[in-house]
Rosetta silent file (secondary structure, phi, psi, omega in degrees, C-alpha in Angstrom):
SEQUENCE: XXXXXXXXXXXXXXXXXXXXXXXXXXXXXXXXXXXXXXXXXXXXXXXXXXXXXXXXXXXXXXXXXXXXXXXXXXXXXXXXXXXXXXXXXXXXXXXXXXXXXXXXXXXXXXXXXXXXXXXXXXXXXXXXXXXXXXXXXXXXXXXXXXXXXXXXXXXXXXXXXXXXXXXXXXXXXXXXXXXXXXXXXXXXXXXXXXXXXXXXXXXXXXXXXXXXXXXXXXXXXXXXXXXXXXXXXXXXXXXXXXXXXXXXXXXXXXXXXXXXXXXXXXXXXXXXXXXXXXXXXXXXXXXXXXXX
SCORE:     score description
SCORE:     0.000 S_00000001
   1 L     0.000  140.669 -172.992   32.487  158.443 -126.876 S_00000001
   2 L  -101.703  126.893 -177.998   35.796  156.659 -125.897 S_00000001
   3 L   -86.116  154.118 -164.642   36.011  153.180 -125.422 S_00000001
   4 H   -45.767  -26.330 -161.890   37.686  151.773 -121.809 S_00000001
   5 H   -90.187  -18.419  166.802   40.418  150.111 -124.141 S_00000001
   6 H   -64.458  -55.184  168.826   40.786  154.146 -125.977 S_00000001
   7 H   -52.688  -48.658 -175.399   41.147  155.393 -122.536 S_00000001
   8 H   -71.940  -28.722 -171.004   43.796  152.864 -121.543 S_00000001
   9 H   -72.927  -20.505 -166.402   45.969  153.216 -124.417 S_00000001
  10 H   -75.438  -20.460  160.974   45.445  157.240 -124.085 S_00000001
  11 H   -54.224  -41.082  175.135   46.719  157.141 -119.948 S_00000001
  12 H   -72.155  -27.783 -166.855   49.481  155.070 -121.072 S_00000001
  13 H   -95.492    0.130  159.520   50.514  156.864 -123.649 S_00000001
  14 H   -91.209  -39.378  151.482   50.505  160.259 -121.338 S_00000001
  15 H   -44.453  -33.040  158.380   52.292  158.296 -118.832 S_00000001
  16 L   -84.041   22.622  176.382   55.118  157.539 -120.780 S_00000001
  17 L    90.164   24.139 -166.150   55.540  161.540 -121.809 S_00000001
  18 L  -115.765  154.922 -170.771   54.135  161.240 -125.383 S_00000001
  19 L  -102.336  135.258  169.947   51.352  164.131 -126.591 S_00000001
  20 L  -108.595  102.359  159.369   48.115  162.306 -127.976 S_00000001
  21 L   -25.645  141.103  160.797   46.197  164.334 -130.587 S_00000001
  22 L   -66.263  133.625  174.238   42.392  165.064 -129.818 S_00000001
  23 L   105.452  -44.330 -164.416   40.481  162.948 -131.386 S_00000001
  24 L   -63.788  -40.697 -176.835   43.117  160.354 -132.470 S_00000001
  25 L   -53.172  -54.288 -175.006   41.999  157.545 -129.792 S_00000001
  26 L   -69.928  -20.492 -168.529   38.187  157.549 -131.664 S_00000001
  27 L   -42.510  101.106  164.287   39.685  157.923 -135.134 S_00000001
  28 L   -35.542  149.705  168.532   37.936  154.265 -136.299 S_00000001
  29 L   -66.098  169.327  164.114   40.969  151.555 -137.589 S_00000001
  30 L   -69.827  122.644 -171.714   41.658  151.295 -141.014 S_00000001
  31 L   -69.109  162.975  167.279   40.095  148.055 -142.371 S_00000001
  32 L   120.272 -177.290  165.818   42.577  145.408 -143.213 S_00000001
  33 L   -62.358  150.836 -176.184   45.324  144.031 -140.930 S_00000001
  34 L  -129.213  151.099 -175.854   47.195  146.305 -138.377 S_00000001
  35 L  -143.057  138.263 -172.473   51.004  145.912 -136.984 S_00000001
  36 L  -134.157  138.403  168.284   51.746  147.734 -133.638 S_00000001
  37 L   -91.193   86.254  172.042   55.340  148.342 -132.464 S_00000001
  38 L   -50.918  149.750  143.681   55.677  148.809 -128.937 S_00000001
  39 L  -153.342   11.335 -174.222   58.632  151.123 -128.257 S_00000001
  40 L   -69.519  -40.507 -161.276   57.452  153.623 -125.560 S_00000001
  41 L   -92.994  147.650 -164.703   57.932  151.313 -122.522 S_00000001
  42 L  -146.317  152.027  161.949   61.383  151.250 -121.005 S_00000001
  43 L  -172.151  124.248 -172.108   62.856  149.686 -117.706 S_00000001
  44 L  -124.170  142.835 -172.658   65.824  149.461 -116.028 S_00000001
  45 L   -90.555  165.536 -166.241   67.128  147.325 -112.971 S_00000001
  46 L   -85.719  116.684  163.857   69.553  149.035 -110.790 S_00000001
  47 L   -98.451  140.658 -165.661   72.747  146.956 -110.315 S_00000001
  48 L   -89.298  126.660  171.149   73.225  145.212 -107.182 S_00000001
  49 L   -81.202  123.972 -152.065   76.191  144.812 -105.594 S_00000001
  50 L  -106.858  121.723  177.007   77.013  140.907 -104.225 S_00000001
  51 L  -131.988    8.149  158.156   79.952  141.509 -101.677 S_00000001
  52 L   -66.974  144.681  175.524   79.516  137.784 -100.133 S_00000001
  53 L   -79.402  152.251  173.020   82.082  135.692 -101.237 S_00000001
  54 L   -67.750  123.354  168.069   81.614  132.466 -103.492 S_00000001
  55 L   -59.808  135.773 -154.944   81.982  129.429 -102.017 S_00000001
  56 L  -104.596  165.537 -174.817   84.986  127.836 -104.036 S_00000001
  57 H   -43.224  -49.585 -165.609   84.874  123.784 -105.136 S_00000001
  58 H   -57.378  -40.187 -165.857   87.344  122.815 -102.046 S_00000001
  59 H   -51.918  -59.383 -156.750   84.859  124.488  -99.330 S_00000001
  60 H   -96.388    7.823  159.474   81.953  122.717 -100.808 S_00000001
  61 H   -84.532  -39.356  160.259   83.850  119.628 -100.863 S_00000001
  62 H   -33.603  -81.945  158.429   84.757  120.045  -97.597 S_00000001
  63 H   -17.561  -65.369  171.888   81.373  120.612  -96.636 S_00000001
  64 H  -100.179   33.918  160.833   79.960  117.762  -97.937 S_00000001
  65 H   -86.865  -44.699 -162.507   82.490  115.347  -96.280 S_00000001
  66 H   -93.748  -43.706 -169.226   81.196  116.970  -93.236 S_00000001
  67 H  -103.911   -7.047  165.470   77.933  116.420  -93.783 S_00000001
  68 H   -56.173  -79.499 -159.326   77.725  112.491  -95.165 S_00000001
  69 H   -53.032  -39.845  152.939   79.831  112.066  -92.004 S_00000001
  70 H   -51.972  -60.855 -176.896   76.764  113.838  -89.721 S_00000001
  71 H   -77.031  -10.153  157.843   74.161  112.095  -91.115 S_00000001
  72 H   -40.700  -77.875 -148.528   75.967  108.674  -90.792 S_00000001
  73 H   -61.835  -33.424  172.416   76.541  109.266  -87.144 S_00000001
  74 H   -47.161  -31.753  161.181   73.045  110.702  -86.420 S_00000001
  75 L   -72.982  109.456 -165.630   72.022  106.770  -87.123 S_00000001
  76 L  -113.256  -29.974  158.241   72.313  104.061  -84.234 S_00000001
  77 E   176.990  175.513 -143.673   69.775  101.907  -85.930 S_00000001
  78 E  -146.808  146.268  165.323   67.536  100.804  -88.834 S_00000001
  79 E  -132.614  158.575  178.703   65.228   98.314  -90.230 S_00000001
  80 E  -158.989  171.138  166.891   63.849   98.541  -94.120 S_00000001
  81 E   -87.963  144.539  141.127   62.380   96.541  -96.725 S_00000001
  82 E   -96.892  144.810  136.598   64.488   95.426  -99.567 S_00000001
  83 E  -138.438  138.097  173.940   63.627   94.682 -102.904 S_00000001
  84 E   -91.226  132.477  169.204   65.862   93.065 -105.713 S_00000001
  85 E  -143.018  138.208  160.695   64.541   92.865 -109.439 S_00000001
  86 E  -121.915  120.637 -166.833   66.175   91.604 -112.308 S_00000001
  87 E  -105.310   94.814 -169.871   64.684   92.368 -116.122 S_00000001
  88 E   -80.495  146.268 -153.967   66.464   90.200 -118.466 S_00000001
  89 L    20.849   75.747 -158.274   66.927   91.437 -121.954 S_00000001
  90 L   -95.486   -4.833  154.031   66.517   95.330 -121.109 S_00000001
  91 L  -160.790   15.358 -179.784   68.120   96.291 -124.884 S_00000001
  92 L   -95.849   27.925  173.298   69.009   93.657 -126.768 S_00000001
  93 L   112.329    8.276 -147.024   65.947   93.585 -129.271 S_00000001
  94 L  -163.820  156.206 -158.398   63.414   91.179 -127.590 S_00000001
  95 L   -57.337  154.880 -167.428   61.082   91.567 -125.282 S_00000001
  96 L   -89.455  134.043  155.117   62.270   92.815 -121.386 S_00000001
  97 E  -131.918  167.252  151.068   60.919   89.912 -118.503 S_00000001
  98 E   -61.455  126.445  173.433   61.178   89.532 -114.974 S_00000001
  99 E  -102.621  -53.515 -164.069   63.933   87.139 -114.124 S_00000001
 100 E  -158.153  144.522  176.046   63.992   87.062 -110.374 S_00000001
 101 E  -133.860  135.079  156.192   62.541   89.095 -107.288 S_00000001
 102 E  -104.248  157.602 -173.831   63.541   89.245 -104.448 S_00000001
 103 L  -167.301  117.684  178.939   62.472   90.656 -101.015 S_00000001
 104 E  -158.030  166.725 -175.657   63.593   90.477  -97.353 S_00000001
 105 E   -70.736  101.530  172.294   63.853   92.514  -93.912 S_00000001
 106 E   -99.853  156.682  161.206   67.013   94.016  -92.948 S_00000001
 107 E  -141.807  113.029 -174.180   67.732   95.326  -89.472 S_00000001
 108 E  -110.107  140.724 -137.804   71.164   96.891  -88.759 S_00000001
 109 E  -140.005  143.744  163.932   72.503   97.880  -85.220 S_00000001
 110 L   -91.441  137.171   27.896   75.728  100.094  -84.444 S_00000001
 111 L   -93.364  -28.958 -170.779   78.679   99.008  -84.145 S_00000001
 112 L  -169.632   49.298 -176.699   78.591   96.508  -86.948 S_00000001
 113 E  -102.941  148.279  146.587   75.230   94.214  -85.859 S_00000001
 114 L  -176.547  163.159  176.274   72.803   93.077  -89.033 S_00000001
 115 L  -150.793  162.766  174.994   70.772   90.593  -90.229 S_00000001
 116 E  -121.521  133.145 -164.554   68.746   89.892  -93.093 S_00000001
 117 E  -129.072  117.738  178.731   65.557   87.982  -92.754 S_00000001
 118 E   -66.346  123.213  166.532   63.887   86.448  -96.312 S_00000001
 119 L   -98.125  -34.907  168.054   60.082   87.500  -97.086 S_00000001
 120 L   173.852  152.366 -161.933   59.779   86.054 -100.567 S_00000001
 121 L  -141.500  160.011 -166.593   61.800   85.364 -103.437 S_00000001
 122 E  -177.967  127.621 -179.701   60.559   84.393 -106.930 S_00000001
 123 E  -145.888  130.328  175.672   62.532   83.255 -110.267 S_00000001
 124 L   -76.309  112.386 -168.571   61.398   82.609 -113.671 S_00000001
 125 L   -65.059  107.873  161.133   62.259   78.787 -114.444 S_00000001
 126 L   -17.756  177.569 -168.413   64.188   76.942 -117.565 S_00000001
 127 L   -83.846  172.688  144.852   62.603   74.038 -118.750 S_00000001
 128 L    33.477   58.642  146.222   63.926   71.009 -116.325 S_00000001
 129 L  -120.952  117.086  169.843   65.339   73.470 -113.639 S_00000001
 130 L   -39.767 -170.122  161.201   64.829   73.032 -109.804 S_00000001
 131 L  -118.790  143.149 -147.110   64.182   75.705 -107.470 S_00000001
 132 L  -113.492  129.709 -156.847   66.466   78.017 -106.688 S_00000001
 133 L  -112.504  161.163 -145.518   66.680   79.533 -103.153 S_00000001
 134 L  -166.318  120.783  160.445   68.301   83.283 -102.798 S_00000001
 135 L  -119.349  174.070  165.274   68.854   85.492  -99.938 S_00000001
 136 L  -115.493  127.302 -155.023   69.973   89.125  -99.738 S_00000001
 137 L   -81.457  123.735  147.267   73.630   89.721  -98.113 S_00000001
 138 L   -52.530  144.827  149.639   74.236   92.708  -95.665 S_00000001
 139 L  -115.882  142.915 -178.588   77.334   94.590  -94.814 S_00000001
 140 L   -64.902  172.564 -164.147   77.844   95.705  -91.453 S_00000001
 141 L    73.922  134.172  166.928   77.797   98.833  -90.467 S_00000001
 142 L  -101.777   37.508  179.652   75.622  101.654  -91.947 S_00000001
 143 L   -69.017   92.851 -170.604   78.029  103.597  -93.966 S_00000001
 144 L   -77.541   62.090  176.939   76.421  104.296  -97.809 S_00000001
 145 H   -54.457  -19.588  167.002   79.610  104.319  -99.383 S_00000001
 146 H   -39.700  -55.446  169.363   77.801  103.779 -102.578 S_00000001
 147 H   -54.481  -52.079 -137.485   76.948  107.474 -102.367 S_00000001
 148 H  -122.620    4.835  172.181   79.544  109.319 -101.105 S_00000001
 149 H   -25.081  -54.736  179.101   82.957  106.826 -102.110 S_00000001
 150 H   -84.787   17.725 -167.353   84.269  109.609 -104.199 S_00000001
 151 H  -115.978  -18.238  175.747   83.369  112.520 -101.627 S_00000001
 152 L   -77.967  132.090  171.568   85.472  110.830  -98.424 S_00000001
 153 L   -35.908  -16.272  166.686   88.312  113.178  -97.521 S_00000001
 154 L   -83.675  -48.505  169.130   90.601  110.007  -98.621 S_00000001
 155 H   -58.061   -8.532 -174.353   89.368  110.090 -102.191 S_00000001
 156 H   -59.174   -9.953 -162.109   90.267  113.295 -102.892 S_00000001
 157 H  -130.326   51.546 -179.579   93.488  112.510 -104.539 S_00000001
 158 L  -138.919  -37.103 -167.191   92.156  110.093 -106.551 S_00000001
 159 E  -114.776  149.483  163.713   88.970  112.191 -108.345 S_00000001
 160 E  -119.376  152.554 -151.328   89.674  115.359 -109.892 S_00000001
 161 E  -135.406   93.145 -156.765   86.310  117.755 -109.251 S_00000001
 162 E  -125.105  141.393  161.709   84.518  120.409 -111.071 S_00000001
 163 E   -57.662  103.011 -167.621   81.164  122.188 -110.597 S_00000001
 164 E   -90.559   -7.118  157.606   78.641  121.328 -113.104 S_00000001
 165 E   169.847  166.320  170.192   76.027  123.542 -112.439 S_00000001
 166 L  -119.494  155.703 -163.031   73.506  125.342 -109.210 S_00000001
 167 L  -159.901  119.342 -162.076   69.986  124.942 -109.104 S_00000001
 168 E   -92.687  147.320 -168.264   67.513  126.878 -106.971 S_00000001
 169 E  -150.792   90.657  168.667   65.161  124.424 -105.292 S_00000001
 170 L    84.040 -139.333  169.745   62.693  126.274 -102.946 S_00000001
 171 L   -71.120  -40.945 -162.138   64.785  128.516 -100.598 S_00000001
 172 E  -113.216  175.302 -160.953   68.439  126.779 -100.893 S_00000001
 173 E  -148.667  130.121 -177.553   70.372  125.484 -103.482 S_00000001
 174 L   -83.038  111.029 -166.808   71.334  122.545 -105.243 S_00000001
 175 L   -92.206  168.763 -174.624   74.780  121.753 -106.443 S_00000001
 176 E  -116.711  106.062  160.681   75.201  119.460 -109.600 S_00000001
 177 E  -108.556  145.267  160.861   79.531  118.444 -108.844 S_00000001
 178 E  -120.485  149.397 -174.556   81.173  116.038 -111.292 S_00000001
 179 E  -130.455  150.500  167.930   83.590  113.744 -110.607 S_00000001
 180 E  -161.767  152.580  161.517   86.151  111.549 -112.641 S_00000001
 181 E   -24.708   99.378  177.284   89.440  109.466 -112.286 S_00000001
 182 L   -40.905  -44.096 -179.397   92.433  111.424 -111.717 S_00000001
 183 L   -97.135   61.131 -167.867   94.726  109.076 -113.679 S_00000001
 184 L    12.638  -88.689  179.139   93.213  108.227 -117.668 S_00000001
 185 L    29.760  -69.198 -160.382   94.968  104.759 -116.273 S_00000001
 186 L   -92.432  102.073  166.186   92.427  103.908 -113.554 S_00000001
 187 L   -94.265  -37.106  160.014   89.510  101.936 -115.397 S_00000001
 188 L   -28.307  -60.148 -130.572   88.073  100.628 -111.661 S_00000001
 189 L   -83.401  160.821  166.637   87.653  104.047 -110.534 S_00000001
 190 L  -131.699  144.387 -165.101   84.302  105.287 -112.411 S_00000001
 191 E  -100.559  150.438 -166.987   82.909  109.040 -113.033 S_00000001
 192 E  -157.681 -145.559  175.640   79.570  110.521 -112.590 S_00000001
 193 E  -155.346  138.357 -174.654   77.755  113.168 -111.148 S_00000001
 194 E  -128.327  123.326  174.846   76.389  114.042 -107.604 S_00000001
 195 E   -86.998  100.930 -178.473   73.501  116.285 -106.789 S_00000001
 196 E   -96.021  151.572 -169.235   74.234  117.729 -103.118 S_00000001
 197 E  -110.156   94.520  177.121   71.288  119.427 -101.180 S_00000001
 198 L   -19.345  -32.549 -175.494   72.744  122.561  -99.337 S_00000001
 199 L   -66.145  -53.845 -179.692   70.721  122.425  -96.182 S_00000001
 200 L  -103.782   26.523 -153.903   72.514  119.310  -94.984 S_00000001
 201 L    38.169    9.012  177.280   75.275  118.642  -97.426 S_00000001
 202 E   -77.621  143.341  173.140   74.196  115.621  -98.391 S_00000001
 203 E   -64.665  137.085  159.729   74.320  113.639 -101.500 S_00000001
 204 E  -108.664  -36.309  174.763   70.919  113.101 -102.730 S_00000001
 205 E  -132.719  160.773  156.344   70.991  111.627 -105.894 S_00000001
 206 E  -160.240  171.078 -161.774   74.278  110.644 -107.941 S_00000001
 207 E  -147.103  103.309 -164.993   74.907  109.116 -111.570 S_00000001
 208 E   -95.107  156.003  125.946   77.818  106.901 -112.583 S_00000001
 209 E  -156.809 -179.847 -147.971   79.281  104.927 -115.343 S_00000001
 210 L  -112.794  133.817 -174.705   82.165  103.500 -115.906 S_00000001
 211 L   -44.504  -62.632  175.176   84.933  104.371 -118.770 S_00000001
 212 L  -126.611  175.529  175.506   85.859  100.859 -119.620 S_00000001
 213 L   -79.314  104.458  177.005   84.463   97.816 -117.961 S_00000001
 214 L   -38.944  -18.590 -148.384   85.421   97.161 -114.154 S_00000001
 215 L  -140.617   54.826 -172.952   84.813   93.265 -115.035 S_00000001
 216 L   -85.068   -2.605  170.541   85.730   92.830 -118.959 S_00000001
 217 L   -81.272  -25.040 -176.711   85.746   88.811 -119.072 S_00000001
 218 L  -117.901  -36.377  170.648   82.422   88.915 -118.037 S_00000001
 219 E   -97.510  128.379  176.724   80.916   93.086 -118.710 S_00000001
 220 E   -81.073  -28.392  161.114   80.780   94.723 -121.635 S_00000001
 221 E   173.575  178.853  170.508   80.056   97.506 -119.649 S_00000001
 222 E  -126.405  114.686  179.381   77.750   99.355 -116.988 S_00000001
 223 L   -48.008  -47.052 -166.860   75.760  101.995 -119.024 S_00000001
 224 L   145.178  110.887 -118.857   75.016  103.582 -115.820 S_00000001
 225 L  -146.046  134.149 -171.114   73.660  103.567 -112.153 S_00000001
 226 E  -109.319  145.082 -169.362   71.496  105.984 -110.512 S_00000001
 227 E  -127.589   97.976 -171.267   71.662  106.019 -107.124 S_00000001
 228 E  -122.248  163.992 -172.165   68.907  108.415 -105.082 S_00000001
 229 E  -130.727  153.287 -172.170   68.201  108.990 -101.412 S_00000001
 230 E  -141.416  155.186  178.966   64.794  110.444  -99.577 S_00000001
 231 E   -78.967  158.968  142.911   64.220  111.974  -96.129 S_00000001
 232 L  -151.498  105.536  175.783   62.375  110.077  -93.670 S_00000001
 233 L    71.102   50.673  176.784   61.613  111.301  -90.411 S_00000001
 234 L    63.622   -4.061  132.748   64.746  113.916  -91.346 S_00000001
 235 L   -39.901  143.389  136.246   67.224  110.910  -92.142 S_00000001
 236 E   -86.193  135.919  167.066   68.604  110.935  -95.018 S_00000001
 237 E  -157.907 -178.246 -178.151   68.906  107.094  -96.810 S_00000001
 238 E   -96.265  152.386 -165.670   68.644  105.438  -99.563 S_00000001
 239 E  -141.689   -8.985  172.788   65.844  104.552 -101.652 S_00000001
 240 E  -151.556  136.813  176.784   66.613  103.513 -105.031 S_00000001
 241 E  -135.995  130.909  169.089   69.670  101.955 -107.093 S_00000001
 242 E  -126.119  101.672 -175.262   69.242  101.642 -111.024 S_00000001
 243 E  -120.369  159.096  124.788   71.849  100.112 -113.233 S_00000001
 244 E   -63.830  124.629 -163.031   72.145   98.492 -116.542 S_00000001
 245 E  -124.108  156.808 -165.351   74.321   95.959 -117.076 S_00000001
 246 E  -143.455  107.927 -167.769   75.848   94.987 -120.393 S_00000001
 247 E  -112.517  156.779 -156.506   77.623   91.248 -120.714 S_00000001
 248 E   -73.225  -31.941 -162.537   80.258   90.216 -123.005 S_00000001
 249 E  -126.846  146.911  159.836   78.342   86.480 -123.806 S_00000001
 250 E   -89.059  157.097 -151.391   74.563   86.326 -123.267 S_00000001
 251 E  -128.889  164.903 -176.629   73.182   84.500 -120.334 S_00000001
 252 L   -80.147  139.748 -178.536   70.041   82.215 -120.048 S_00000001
 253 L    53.170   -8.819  178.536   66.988   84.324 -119.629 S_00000001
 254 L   -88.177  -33.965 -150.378   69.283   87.624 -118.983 S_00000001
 255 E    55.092 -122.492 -175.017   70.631   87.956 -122.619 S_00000001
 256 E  -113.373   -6.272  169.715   72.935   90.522 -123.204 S_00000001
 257 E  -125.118  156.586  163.900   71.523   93.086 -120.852 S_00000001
 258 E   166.110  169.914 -128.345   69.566   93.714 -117.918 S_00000001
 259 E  -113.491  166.547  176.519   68.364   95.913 -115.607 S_00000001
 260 E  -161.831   93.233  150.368   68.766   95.508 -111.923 S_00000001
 261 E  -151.197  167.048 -169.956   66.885   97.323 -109.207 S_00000001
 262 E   -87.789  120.592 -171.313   66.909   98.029 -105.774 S_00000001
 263 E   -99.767  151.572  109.729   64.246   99.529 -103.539 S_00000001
 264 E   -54.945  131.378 -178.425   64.379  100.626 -100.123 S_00000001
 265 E  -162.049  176.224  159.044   61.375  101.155  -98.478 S_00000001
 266 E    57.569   35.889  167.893   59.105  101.080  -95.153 S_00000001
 267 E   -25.591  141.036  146.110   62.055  102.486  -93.071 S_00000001
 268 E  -162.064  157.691 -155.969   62.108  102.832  -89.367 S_00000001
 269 E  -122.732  135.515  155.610   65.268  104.384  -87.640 S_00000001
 270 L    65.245   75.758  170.204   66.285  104.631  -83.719 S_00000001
 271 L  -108.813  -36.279 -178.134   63.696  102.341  -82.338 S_00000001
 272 L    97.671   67.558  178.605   65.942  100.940  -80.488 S_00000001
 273 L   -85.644  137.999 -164.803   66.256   97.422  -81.818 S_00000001
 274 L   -62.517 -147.495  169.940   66.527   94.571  -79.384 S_00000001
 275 L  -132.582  -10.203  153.420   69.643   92.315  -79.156 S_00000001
 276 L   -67.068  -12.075 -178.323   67.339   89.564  -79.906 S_00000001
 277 L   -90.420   -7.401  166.161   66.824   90.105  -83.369 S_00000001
 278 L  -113.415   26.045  146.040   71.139   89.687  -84.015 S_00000001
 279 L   -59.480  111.484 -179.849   71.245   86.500  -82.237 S_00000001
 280 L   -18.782  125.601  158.139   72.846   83.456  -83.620 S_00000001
 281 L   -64.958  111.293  151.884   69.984   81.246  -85.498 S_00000001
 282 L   -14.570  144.376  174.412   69.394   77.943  -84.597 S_00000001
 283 L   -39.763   79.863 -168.268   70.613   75.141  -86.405 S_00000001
 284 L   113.246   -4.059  165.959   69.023   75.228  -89.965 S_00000001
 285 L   -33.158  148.854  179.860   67.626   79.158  -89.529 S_00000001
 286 L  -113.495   16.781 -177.185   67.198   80.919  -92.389 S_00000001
 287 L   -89.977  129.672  165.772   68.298   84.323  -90.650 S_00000001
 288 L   -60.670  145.055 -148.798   71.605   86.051  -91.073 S_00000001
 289 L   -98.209  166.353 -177.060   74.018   85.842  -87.955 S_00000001
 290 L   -48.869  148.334  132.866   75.856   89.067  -86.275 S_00000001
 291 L   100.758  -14.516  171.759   78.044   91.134  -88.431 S_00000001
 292 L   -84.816    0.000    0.000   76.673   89.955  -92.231 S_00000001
């Protein structure tokens, strides 16, 4: 009697065209080890012909120029949380601390209204040191040039711009572009990578660092700052900045490194903020005035 796994190999093996002897599926194995060769099964795909064109580097440069500049405009106004953190000695042998936290309200208004309003701030203290008060400084306007500086239709002749890879993400697809400083020269300008997300053309994440040091009396360098953005309620903004910093002399409680980042959080966009909240502060206020 033939066992169900004697049956399947003998259907398969009449299904690919091959003659089975009678008998040979019960023929018992041979005791010892056995080595089986597939070589029966064959399959070939058909090739398909792609007669859309590729979108070339300028297009998708283009593109995303077009679409930082949509979701800017789509914003008339915003309020978030901040948070600042600084980790003092983040590689220089010795244990990483908290140096200083920070935390306050922004609310920013088109054309160029914002203020910043302090929720709590917190620094670890020297021996014989006072306490040291901290706010966090706005710039008007809600343009994230952080992201997209090398991506404005004015930078172009500044960056030179290559594709560094595509990446299928669901249905659409995610480009990986690199960017770097057109002239060897230009030690300001700094080179990275930007991950744009096809549906809207927006930068979502990008990754920097710098050749030589933008700062060299005081930075030894910036290893390298991540910058990423999340939807919320189909804005795009930003939600995290990560850098390393690397200084030529070590600093009290920083050392010779440290880490610095920035959160965004608890977003809420086109509320419709009042014109009372960018009013001038009274005399000794601790709120930031129109336009900082």
């Amino acid at each position: 009697m033939r066992t169900p796994l004697a049956t399947f190999l003998t259907a398969a093996a009449l299904s690919a065209g091959l003659a089975v002897p009678a008998g040979a599926a019960a023929t018992p194995p041979a005791p010892g080890a056995v080595l089986a060769v597939e070589d029966t099964m064959r399959t070939e795909v058909p090739p398909v012909l792609v007669n859309a064109r590729r979108v070339t580097l300028a297009e998708i440069l283009d593109r995303v120029a077009a679409g930082e500049a949509r979701r800017d405009s789509l914003l008339r106004d915003r309020s978030y949380r901040i948070t600042v953190r600084t980790v003092g000695h983040a590689a220089d042998g010795r244990t990483p601390q908290l140096v200083e936290e920070t935390v306050a309200r922004v609310y920013q208004r088109r054309p160029s209204d914002s203020r910043a309003i302090p929720l709590r701030h917190w620094r670890a203290k020297r021996p014989n040191e006072r306490g040291v008060k901290a706010g966090v400084r706005v710039e008007a306007g809600m343009d994230e040039t952080i992201v997209d500086f090398a991506f404005q239709p004015g930078a172009r002749r500044n960056f030179n711009y290559r594709i560094a890879g595509r990446e299928i993400l669901g249905d659409h697809v995610i480009y990986r572009l690199a960017f770097e400083p057109r002239s060897p020269l230009d030690v300001t300008e700094p080179s990275g990578e930007v991950w744009v997300d096809t549906r809207d053309y927006v930068i979502v994440r990008q990754e920097i660092s710098f050749r030589h040091s933008p700062v060299p009396l005081l930075l030894r360098g910036l290893d390298r700052m991540v910058v990423e953005r999340r939807q919320v309620d189909g804005f795009w903004v930003l939600s995290r900045v990560l850098a390393r910093v690397r200084t030529t002399v070590p600093l009290p409680q920083f050392g010779s490194s440290f880490d610095l980042a920035i959160q965004f959080s608890d977003y809420t966009i086109n509320t419709g903020l009042p014109d009372s909240l960018f009013r001038a502060p009274a005399a000794g206020g601790a709120a930031r005035g129109r336009g900082r």
